[in-house]
N, C-alpha and C positions, 0 to 999 in steps of 0.2 A: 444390490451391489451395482456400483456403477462398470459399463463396460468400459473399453479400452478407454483409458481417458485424456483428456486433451492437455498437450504438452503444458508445463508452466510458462509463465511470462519469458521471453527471450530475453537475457542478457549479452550484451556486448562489450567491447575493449578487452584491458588485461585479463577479467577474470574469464571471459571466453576464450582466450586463445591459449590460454593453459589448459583448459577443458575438455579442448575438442578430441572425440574420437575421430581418427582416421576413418574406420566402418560406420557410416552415418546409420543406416539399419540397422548395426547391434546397438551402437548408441541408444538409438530411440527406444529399441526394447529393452534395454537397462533402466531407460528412464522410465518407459510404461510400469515396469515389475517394480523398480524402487516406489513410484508415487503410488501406487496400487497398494501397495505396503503402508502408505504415509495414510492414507485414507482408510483404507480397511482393513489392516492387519489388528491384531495375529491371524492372517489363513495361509489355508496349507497351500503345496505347489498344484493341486489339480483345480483350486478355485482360483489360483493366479491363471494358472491355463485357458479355465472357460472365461474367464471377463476379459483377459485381453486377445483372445483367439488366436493363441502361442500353440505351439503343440507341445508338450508334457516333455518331449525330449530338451528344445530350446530353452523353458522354463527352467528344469532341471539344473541344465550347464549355467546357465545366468545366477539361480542361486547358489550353487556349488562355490562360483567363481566371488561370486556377494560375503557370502560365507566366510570364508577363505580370507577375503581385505577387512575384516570384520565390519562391513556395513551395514551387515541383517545381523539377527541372531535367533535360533531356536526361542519358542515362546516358553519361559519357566516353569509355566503347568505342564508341558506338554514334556520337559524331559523327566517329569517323578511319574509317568504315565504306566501303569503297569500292565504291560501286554495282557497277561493271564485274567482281567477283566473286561477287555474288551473282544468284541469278536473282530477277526482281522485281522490284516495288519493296523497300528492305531496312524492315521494321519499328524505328521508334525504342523505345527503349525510353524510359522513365520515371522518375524516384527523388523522393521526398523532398531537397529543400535544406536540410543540415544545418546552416547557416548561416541560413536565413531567423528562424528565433525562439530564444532561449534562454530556459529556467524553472531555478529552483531547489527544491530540494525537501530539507525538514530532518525530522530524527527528533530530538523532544524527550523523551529517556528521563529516569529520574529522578537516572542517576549522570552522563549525559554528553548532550552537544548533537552531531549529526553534519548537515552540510552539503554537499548534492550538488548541483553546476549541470550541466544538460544540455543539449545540441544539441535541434535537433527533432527529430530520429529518438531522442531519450533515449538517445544515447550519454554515456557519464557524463565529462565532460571534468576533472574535478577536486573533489575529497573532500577534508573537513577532520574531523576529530573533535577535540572539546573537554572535559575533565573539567568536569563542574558537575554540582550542588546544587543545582536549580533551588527545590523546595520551601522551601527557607531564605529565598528572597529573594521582594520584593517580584513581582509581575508585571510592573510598569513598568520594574523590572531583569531581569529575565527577556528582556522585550521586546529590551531595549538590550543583553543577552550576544548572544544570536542577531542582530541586527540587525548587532552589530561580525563575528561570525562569518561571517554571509551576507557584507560588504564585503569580508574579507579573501581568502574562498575566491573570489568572483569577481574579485576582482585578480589570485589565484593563475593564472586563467585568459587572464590581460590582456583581461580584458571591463570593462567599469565599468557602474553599474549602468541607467545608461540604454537598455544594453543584452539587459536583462531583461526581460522579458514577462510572468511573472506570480511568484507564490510559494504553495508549498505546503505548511504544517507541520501533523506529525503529531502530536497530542497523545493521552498516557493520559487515560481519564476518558471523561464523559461531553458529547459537544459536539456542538452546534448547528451544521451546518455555512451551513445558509440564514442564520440571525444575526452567523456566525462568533463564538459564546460560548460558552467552557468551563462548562459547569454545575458540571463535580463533577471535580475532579485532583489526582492524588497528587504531580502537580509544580508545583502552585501552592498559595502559604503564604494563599487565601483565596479564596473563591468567591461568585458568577459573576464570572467575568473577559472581555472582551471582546475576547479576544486576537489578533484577524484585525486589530481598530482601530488596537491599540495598535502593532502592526507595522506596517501601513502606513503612519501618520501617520509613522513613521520612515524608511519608503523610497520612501516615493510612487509604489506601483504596487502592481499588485492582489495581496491576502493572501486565502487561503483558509486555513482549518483543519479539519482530521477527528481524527474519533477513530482512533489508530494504529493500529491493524488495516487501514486500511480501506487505506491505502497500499502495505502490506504484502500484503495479495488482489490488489493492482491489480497490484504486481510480479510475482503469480506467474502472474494472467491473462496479461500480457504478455510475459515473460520467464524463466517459471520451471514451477511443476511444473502449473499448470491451465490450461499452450497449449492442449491437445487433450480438455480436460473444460470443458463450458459451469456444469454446477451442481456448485460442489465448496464445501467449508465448510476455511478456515483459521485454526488454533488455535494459542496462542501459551503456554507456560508459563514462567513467571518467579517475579516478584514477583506477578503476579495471572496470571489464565487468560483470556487476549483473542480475540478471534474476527472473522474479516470472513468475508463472506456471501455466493456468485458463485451469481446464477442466472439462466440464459439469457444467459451471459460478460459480466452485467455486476454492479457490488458492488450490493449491496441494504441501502437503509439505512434502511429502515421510516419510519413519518408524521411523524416528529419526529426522526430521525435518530441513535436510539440503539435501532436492531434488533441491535446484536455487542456488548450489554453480558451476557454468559456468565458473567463474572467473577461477576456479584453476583444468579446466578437461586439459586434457595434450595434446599438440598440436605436440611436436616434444623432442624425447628420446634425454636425456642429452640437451635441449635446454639451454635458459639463465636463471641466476639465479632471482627467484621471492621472492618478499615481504614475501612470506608466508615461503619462508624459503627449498621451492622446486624445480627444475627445469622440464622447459619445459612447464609451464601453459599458458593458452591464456591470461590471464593478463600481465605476461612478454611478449607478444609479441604486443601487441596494447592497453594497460593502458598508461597514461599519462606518466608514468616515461621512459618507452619503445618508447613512440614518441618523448620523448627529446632526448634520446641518440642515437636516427635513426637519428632526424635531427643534430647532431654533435656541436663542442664545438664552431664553428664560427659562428653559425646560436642561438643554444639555449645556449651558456653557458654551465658552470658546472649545473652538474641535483643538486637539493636542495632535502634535504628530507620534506622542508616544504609545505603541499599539496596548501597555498593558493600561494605562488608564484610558484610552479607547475601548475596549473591554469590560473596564469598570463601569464605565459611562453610559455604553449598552446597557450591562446588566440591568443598570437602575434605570433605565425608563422603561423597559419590560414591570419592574416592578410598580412605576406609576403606570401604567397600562393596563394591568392585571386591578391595580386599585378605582379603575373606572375612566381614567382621563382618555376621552373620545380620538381627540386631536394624534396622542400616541400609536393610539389602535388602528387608526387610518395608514399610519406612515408605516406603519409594519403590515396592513393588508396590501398598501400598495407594491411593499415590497415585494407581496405572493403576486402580484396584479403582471411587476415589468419580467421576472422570474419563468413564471407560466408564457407567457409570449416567446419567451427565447426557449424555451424548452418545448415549445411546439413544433419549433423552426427544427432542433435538434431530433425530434422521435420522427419528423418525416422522411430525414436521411435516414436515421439509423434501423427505428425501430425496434425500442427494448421491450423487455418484457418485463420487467420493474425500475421503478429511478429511489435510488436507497438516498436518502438526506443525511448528512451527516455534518458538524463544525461545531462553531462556537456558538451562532446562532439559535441553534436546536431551541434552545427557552421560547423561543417567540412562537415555535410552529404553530401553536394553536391561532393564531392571529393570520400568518401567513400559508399557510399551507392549503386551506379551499377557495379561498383565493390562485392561488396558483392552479390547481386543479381544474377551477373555472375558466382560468382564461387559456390554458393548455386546452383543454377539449373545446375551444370554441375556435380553436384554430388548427385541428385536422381534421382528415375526414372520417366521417364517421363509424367505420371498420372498426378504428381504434379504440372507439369511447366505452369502456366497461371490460376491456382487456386489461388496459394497463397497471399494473400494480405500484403503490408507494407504501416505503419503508421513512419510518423517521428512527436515526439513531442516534445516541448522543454518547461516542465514543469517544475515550480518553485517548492522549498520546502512547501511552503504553499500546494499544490496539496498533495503533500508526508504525509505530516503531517491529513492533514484530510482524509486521507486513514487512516494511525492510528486510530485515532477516529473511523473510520466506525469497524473499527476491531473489538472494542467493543462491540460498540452499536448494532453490526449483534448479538450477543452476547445475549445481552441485550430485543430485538427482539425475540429469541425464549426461551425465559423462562426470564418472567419480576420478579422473585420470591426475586430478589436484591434488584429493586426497590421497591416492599412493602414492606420491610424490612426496606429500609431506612423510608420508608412515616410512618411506623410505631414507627421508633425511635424518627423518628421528631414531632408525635404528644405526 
């Protein structure tokens, strides 16, 4: 069992300031004993006790008081429990009430919109994806596609949405999550947008936004490949190269909340011209639009600006690659070649203790990936080489998206003060 464990990701703006406990120390132990719950429950109050080194009375009152707003609830085996064969008294155990709060949490990609509502334990009760274009349209349409999508998938659930507790979208780009404003996105046709506002003046309940990575680290903190690593670094190849940041198990999003823009650190002075309007970023050099114009106009074509036939167009030179063409396989090791160099740069600050892969890219790894490897260990110091671990995953948006969700509801977890709020409007 893990001991005390480390707070969730910080959330900021509206749905923090509704949150806050006034007792920042019971807060926290609310939150320690809720997440404790979220991770290893059903246990009882004297194994909440010994992993967060509470004493049996504190524990007590915090679940009594849990109890009581119904956010835990006795574990079902444990109340048909018949004293008279057990020796003892028999210990209750404990769980999370999946029922007490629902969030949703969406992935605003550039070719499609995906929407995941969960339980409080982030069990994912029902997923929609939606083709769109978001960059084409206004943001105020933007707003309103996702906005009809969040209503539909929580019908999907027979929930309405007064039944929702918070929202969490992931956008590309560069975002503000204290302001909730996009600076800088490839899926919006104009910048800064204030896209936390614009949402929730349409659904009347709290909108959060991050940058997409960051829900995507928080999925894998919580349910994927960095349960049992506290500082790992998560990479994303696609259209750009995105990055979220875990250290000491939780996301790290620097002073201004754009520490996982990877995409656009500089790889080579005066290089080629980038999406973002700069030259010389590691996105112009191994983003999708970069490996069509590597493999050339007889291989991929004219590059399109449209990211799903960018995608397609991928796809199928991987599949000429895989069918022997040399030339291909080059441009995809090189990819691992400029990749590994800048992620040397990055484990010399940091210092993780795995780097998880994860995007659209995933198909190629076997082309790029020991490449990368090589040129990564040929540029730190030696300590490092034979520590570090790599994960390749090839996660769908439904993963992405109930990272979202979790974003919250970590949220949610250490100061449930929203939730009686709402339990109190509703009665």
């Amino acid at each position: 069992m893990r001991t005390r464990p480390p707070k969730g990701p910080q959330l900021v703006g509206e749905l923090a300031d509704q949150t806050r406990e006034p007792d920042s120390v019971r807060s926290d132990n609310i939150g320690f004993v809720l997440d404790i719950l979220r991770q290893e429950g059903p246990i009882s109050r004297i194994e909440i006790s010994t992993a967060l080194e509470l004493s049996r009375s504190t524990v007590t009152e915090i679940t009594a008081e849990l109890l009581q707003d119904g956010l835990i609830q006795v574990h079902e085996d444990d109340e048909t429990v018949d004293a008279a064969t057990v020796r003892g008294r028999p210990r209750v155990r404990l769980s999370l009430n999946p029922r007490a709060a629902y969030a949703v949490g969406v992935r605003l990609g550039l070719s499609q919109i995906t929407v995941s509502v969960t339980d409080f334990v982030c069990d994912v009760l029902h997923s929609s994806t939606l083709p769109f274009r978001s960059s084409r349209q206004a943001p105020e349409v933007v707003a309103d596609v996702v906005e009809d999508a969040i209503l539909r998938t929580v019908a999907d659930c027979n929930l309405s949405l007064s039944d929702i507790n918070a929202v969490c979208v992931g956008v590309p780009g560069m975002v503000d999550s204290k302001l909730g404003i996009c600076h800088w996105s490839p899926a919006f046709s104009r910048i800064p947008v204030p896209f936390a506002d614009l949402l929730s003046q349409r659904l009347n309940i709290p909108v959060v936004i991050e940058t997409h990575t960051v829900p995507l680290a928080t999925a894998e903190r919580n349910f994927g490949s960095a349960q049992d690593r506290d500082t790992c670094v998560v990479i994303t190849l696609g259209h750009g190269v995105g990055m979220g940041i875990l250290i000491n198990g939780e996301v790290y999003r620097g002073a201004h909340g754009f520490a996982s823009e990877f995409s656009h650190t500089k790889i080579e002075e005066g290089g080629p011209l980038c999406e973002c309007g700069q030259h010389g970023c590691l996105e112009a050099h191994i983003g999708f639009r970069a490996i069509l114009q590597a493999a050339g106009e007889e291989l991929a074509g004219p590059v399109s600006d449209d990211p799903r036939s960018r995608e397609r167009k991928v796809l199928e030179l991987i599949e000429l690659a895989d069918a022997g063409n040399e030339h291909l396989r080059a441009v995809f090791a090189q990819v691992g070649t400029y990749l590994g160099r800048s992620l040397a740069n990055l484990c010399g600050v940091i210092d993780p203790a795995r780097i998880i892969f994860s995007g659209l890219n995933m198909r190629s790894s076997h082309y790029w990936l020991e490449p990368a490897k090589t040129a990564l260990f040929a540029n730190v110091r030696a300590p490092m080489q034979g520590r570090l671990e790599f994960v390749v995953n090839d996660r769908d948006d439904v993963f992405w998206s109930r990272g979202a969700a979790a974003l919250v509801l970590h949220q949610l977890y250490r100061s449930p003060l929203l939730l009686r709020a709402k339990k109190r409007q509703a009665q």
